[in-house]
C-alpha positions as CSV (number, residue, x, y, z in Angstrom):
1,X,-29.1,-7.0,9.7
2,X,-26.2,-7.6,7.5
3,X,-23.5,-4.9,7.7
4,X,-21.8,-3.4,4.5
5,X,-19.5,-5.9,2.2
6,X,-16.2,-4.6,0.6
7,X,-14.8,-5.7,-2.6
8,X,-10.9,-4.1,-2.9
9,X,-8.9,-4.5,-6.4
10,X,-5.3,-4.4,-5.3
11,X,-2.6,-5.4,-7.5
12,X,-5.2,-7.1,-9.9
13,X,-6.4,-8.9,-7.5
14,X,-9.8,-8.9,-5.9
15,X,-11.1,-9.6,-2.2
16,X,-13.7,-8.9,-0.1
17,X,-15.1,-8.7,3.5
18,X,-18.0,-7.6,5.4
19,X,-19.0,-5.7,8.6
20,X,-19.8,-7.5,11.6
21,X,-23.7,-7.8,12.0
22,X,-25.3,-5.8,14.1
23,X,-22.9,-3.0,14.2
24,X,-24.2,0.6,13.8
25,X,-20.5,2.2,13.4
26,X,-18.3,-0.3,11.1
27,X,-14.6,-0.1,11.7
28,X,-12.8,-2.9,9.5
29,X,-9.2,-3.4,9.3
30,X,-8.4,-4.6,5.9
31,X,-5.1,-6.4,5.4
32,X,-3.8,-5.5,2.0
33,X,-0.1,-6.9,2.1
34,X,3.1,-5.2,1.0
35,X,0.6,-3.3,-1.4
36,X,0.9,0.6,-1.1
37,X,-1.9,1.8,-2.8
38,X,-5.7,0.4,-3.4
39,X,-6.9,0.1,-7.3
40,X,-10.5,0.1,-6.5
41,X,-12.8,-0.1,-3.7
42,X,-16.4,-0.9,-3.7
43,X,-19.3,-0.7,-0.8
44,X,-22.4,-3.0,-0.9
45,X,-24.2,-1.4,1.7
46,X,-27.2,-3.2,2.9
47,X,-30.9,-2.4,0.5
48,X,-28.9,0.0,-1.7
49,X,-27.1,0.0,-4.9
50,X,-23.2,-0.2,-4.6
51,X,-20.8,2.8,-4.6
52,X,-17.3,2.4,-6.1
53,X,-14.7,4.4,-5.6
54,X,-11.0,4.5,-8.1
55,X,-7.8,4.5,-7.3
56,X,-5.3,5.2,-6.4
57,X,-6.6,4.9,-2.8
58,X,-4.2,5.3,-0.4
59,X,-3.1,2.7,2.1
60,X,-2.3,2.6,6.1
61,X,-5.3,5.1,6.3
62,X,-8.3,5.3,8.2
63,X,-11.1,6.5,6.1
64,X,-14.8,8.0,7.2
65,X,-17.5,6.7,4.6
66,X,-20.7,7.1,4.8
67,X,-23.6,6.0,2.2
68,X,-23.5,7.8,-0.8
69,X,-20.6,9.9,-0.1
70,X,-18.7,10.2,-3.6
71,X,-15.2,11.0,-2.0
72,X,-13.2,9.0,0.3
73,X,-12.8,11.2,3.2
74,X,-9.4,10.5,5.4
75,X,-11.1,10.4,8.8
76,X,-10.0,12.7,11.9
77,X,-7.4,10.8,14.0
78,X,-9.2,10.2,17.6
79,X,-8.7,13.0,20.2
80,X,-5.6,11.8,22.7
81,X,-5.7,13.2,26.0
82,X,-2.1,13.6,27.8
83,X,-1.8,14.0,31.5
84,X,1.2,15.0,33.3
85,X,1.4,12.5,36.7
86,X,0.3,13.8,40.1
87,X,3.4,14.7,42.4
């Protein structure tokens, strides 16, 4: 199975990557340079047409997408659990 690929447009330039296969959840870290914003981002996603997304996208962001979503969605920062230390 062959994950979702990426194509970002950043500074008129244009990249890719893809999802590791095998990977039900896809978390990729895409490295974008001393850009600040993305001009476009589009998802192959495996059997289905692609889904593009304009920018300005922000940058230094995690984002939840799912398949066929038609906003980017800034996903919700991980719950962090503080404990004081036993005495």
């Amino acid at each position: 199975m062959v994950g979702p690929i990426l194509h970002l447009k950043v500074e008129g330039r244009t990249g890719a990557d893809k999802a590791a296969q095998g990977q039900r959840r896809h978390v990729m870290h895409i490295g974008v340079g001393k850009a600040t914003t993305i001009d476009e981002l589009q998802i192959r996603w495996p059997g289905s047409a692609a889904q593009t997304f304009k920018g300005p996208i922000a940058v230094d962001q995690t984002y939840d997408v799912r398949e066929g979503d038609t906003v980017l969605k800034i996903a919700a920062p991980p719950a962090v659990r503080i404990k004081q230390a036993a005495r």
